[in-house]
FIZAVO-793160 format. One record per residue (C-alpha): x, y, z. Coordinates in pm, 1 decimal, m for minus. Example, Ala and Ser with C-alpha at 12.3 -4.5 7.8 and 13.67 -1.06 7.14 Angstrom:
<pt><xx>1230.0</xx><yy>m450.0</yy><zz>780.0</zz></pt>
<pt><xx>1367.0</xx><yy>m106.0</yy><zz>714.0</zz></pt>
***
This chain:
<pt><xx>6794.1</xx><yy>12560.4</yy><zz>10625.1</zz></pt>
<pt><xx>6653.2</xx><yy>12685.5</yy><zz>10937.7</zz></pt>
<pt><xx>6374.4</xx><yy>12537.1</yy><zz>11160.9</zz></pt>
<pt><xx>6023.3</xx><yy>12731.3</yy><zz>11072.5</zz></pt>
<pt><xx>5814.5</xx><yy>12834.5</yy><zz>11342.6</zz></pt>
<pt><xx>5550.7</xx><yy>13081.6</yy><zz>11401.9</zz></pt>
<pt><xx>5582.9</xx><yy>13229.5</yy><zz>11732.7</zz></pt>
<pt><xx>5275.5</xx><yy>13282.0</yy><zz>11952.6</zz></pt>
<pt><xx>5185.4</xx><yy>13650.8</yy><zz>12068.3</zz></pt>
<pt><xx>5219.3</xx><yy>13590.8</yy><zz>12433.6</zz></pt>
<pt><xx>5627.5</xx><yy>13517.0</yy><zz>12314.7</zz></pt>
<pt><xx>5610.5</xx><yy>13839.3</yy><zz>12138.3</zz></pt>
<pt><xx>5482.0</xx><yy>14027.8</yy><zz>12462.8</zz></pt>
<pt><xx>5728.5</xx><yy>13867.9</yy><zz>12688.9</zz></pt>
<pt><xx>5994.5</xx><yy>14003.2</yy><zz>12466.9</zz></pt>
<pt><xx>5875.8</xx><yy>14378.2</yy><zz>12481.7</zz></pt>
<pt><xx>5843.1</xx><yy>14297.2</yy><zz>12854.9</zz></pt>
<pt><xx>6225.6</xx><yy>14217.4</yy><zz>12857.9</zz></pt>
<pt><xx>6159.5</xx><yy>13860.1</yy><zz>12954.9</zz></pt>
<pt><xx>6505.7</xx><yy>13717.4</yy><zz>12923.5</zz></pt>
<pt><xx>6446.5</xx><yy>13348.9</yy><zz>12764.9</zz></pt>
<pt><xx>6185.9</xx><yy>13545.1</yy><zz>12504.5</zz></pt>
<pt><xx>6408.9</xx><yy>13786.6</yy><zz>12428.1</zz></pt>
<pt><xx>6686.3</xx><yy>13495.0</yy><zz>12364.9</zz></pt>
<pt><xx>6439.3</xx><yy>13351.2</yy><zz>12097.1</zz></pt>
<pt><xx>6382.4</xx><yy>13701.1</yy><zz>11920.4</zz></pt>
<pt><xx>6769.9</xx><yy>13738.3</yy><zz>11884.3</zz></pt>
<pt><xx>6770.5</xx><yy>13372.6</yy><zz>11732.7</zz></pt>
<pt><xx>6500.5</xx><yy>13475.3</yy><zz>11503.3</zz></pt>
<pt><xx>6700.8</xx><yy>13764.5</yy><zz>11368.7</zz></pt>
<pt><xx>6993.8</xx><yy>13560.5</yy><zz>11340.1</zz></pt>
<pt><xx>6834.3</xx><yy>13314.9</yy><zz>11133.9</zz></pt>
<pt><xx>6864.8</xx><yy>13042.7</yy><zz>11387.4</zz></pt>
<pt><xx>6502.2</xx><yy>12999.2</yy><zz>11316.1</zz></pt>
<pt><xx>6296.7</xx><yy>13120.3</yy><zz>10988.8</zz></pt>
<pt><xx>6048.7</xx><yy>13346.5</yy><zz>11206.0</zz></pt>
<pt><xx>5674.1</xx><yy>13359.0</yy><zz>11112.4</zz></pt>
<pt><xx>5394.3</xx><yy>13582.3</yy><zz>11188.6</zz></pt>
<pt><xx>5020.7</xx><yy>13549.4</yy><zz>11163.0</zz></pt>
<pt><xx>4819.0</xx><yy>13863.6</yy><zz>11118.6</zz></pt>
<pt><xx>4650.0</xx><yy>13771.5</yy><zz>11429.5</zz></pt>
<pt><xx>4984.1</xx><yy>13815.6</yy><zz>11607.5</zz></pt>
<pt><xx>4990.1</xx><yy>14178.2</yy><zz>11442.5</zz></pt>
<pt><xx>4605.1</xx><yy>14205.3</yy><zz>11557.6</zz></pt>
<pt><xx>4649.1</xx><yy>14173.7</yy><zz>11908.0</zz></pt>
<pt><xx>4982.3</xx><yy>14305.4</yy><zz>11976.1</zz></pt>
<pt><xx>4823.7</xx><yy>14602.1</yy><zz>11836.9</zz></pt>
<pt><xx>4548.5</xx><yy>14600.0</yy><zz>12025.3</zz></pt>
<pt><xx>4731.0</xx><yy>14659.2</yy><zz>12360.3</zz></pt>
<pt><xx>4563.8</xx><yy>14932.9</yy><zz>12618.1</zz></pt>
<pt><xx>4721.2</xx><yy>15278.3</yy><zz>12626.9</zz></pt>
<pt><xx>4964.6</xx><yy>15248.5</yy><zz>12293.6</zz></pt>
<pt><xx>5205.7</xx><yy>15449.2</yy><zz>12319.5</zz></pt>
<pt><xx>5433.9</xx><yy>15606.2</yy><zz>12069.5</zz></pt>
<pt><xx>5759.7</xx><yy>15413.4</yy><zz>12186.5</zz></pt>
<pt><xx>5555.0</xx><yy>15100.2</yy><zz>12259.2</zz></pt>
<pt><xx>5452.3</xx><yy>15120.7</yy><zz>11874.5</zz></pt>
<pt><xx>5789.0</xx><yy>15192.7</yy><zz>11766.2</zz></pt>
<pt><xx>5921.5</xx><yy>14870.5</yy><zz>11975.0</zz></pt>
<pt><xx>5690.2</xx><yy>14630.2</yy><zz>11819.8</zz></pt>
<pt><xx>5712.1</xx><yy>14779.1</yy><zz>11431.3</zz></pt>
<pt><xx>6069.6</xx><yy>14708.5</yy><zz>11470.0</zz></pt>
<pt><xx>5993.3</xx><yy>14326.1</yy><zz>11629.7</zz></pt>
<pt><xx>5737.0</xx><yy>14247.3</yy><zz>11364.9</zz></pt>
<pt><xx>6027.2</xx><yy>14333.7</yy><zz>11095.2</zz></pt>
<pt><xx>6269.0</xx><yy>14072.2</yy><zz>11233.6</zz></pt>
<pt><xx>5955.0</xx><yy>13797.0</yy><zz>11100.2</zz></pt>
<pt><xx>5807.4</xx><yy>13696.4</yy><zz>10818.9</zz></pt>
<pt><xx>5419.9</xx><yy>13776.1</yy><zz>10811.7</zz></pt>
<pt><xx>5213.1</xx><yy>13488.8</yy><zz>10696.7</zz></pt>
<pt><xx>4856.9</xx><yy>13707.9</yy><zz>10561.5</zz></pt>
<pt><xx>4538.2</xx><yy>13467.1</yy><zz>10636.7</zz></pt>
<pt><xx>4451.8</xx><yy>13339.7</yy><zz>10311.5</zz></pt>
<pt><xx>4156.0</xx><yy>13064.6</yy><zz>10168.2</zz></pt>
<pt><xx>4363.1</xx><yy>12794.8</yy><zz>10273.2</zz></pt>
<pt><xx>4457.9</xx><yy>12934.1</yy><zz>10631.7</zz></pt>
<pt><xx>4081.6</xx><yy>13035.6</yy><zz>10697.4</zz></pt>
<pt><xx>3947.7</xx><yy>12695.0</yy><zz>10549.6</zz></pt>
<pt><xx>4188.7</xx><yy>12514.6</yy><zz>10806.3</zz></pt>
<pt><xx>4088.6</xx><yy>12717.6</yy><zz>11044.6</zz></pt>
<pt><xx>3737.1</xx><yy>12656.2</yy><zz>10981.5</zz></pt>
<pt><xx>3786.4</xx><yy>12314.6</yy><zz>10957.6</zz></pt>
<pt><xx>3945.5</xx><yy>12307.7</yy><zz>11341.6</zz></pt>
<pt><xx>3678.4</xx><yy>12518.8</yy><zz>11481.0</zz></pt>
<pt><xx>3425.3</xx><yy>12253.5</yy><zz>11368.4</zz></pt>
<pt><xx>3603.2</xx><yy>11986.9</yy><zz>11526.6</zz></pt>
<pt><xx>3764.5</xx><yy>12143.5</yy><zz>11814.2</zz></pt>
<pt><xx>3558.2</xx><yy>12439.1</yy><zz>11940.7</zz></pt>
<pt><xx>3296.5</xx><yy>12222.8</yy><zz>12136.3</zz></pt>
<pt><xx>3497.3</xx><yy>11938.9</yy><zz>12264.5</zz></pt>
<pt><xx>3822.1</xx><yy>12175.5</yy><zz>12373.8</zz></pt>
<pt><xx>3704.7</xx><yy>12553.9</yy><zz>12353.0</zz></pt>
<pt><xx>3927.5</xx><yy>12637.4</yy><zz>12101.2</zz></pt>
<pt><xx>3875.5</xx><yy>13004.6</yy><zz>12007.2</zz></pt>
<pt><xx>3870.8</xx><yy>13146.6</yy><zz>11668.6</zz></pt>
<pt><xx>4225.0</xx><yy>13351.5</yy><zz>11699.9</zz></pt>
<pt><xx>4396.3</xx><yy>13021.5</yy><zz>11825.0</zz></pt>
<pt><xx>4253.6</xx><yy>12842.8</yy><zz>11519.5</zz></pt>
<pt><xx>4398.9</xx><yy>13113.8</yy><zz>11270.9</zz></pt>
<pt><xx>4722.5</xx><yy>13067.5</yy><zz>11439.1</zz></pt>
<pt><xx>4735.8</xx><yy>12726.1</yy><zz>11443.2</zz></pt>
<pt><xx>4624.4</xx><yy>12693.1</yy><zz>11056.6</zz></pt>
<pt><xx>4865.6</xx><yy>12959.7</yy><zz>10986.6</zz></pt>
<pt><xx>5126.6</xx><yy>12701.2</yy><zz>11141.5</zz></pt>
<pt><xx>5052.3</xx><yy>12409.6</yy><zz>10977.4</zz></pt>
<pt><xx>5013.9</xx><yy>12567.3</yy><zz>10612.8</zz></pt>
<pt><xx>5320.2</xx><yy>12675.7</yy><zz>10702.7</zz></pt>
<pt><xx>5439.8</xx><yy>12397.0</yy><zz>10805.2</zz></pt>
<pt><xx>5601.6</xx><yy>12544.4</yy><zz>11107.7</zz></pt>
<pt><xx>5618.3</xx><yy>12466.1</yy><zz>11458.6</zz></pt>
<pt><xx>5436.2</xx><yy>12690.7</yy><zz>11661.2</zz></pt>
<pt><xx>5650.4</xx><yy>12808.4</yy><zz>11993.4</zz></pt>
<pt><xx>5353.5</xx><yy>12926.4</yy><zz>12254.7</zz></pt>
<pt><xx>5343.2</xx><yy>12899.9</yy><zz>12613.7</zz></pt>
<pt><xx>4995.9</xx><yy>12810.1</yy><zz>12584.8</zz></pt>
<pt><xx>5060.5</xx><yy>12443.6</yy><zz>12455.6</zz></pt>
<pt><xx>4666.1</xx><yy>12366.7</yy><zz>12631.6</zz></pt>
<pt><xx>4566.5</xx><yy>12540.1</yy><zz>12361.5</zz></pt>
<pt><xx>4661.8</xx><yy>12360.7</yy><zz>12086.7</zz></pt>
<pt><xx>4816.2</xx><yy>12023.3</yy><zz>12170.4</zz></pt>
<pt><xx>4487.8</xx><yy>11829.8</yy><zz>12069.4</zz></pt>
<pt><xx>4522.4</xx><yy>12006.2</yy><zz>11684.4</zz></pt>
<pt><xx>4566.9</xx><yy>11704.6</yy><zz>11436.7</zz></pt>
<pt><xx>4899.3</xx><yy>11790.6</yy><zz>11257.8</zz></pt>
<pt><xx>4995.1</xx><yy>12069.2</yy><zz>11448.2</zz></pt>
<pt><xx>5343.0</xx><yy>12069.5</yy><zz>11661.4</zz></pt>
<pt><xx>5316.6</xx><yy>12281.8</yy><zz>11947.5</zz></pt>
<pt><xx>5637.6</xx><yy>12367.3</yy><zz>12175.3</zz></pt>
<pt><xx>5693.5</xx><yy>12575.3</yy><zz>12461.3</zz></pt>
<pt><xx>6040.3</xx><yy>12721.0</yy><zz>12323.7</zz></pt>
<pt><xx>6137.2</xx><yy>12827.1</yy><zz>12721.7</zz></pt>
<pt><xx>6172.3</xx><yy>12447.5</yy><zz>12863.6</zz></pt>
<pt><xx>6329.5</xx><yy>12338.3</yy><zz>12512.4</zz></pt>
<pt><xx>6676.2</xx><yy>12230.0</yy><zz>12615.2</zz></pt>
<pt><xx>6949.4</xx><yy>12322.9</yy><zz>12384.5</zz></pt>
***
């Protein structure tokens, strides 16, 4: 069985930007090296990109099909909720970042992000920047 993790967006937009070590992970993902999650958040802003065009829509339909999507459910928002309370005055966390990291911990995935700032101070959560992992 495969190592889950739910890849942060700003992985996903390296990838369509041909960054090489991103686009290393994505071909891991599809080969089942990893069991490849996606929150609906990650769908929500890579979506929400300026100027979409047609091919740039086509690219990331056919990334988001190499992953799993993980909808946000009762038990992702209440998590979610629950970190807000806690962490939004003390460490800024934003409401997206919450989703995504209560999406990774019902999960019970790793989250790969290059913002690891973000998140490291979430209770429960493990939070790895997948370019400086050393295979």
């Amino acid at each position: 069985m495969s190592l889950k993790v739910l890849v942060d967006t700003n992985i996903l937009i390296d990838h369509l930007r041909n960054v090489p070590k991103a686009t290393e992970l994505m071909e891991e993902v599809e080969n089942n090296s990893y069991e490849g999650l996606l929150s609906t958040i990650n769908i929500l802003e890579l979506m929400a990109a300026p100027k979409m065009t047609e091919k740039r829509f086509e690219s990331i339909k056919c990334l988001l099909d190499i992953f799993e999507h993980v909808p946000v459910d009762s038990n992702i928002a209440i998590v979610a909720g629950q970190n807000l309370a806690k962490y939004r005055a003390s460490h800024g966390l934003e409401p997206m970042d919450a989703i995504i990291a209560a999406t990774a911990r019902v999960s019970e995935a790793v989250l790969f992000t290059l913002n690891i700032k973000h998140f490291r101070f979430i209770e429960g959560l493990v939070a790895i920047n997948p370019y400086t992992v050393q295979k």
